[in-house]
N, C-alpha and C positions, 0 to 999 in steps of 0.2 A: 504494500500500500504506500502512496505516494505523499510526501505530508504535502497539506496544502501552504501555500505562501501565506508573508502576514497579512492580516486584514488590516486597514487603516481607521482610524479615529480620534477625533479633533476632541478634546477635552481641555476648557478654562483658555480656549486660544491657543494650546500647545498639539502638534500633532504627535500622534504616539501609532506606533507597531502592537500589532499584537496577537498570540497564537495561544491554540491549547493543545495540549498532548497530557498523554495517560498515563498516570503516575503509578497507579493502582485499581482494583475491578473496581471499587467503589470513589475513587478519587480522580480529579483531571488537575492541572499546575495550569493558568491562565500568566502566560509570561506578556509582559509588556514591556517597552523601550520606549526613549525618546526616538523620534524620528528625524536624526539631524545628524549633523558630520560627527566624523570617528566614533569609536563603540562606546554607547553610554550603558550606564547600571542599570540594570532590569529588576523591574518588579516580579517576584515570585509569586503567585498565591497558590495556594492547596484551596479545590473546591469538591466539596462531595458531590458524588455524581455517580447515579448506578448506569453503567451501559446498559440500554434495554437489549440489544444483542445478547449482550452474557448473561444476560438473567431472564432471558424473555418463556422459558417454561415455567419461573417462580411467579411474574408477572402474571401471565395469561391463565394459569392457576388460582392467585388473588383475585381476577376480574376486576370487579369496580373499585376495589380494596387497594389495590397494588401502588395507590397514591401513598394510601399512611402506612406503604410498608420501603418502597423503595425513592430514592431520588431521583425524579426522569430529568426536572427542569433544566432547561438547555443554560450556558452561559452566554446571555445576549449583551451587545454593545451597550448597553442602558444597565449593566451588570460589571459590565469593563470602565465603564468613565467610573461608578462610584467605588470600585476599586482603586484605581489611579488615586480619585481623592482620598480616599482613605489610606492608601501606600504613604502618598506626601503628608498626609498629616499624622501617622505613626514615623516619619522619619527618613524614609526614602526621598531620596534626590537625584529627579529624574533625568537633570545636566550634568551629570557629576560622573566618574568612571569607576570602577573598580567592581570587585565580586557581587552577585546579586544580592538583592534584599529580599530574604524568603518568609511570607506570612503564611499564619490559615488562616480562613473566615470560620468564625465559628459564630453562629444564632442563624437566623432568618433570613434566607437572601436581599428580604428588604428592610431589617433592623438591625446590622450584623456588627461585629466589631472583629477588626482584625488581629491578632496574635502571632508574636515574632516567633518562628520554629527555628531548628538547627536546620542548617543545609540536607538537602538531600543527597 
């Protein structure tokens, strides 16, 4: 499988890079960058997230249920800017270079607070 390029997105007037890849069955990492010369610090986040692929006989099993058992919700650009903001205001500095800054989200993708983890 082919990874797809980064998607773009404008957030607070700055543009940023941004991709997801699979960390884990339950987990995806939303990386983010500044979108400007030479290589800036990347935002890490760890997002839960159940493949329906990999789960889809536990799923289709749960039926109407399979909401409050599994994570389907996609990670949409309106999930990536307030990531960003939330990256910069936990401490990440998205002009700045050197090793990423890796968070988890932890609560509600729409009341969430982010949490600095060790590198993966």
């Amino acid at each position: 499988m082919t990874p797809r390029p980064p998607r773009k997105i404008r957030v607070d007037g700055l543009e940023y890079r941004w991709v997801i890849q699979a960390l884990d069955p339950g987990h995806v990492a939303v990386r983010v960058w500044h979108d400007g010369p030479g290589r800036r610090r990347q935002l890490v986040v760890s997002v839960e997230f159940d493949d329906f692929w990999l789960h889809f006989r536990e799923i289709a099993a749960a039926g109407e249920g399979a909401d409050e058992l599994f994570n389907l919700e996609p990670v949409t650009p309106g999930l990536t800017a307030a990531l960003v903001r939330a990256g910069i205001a936990g401490g990440w500095q998205p002009e700045a270079t050197g090793e990423p800054a890796h968070f988890a989200l932890v609560g509600d993708r729409t009341a969430f607070a982010l949490v600095a983890e060790a590198r993966r």
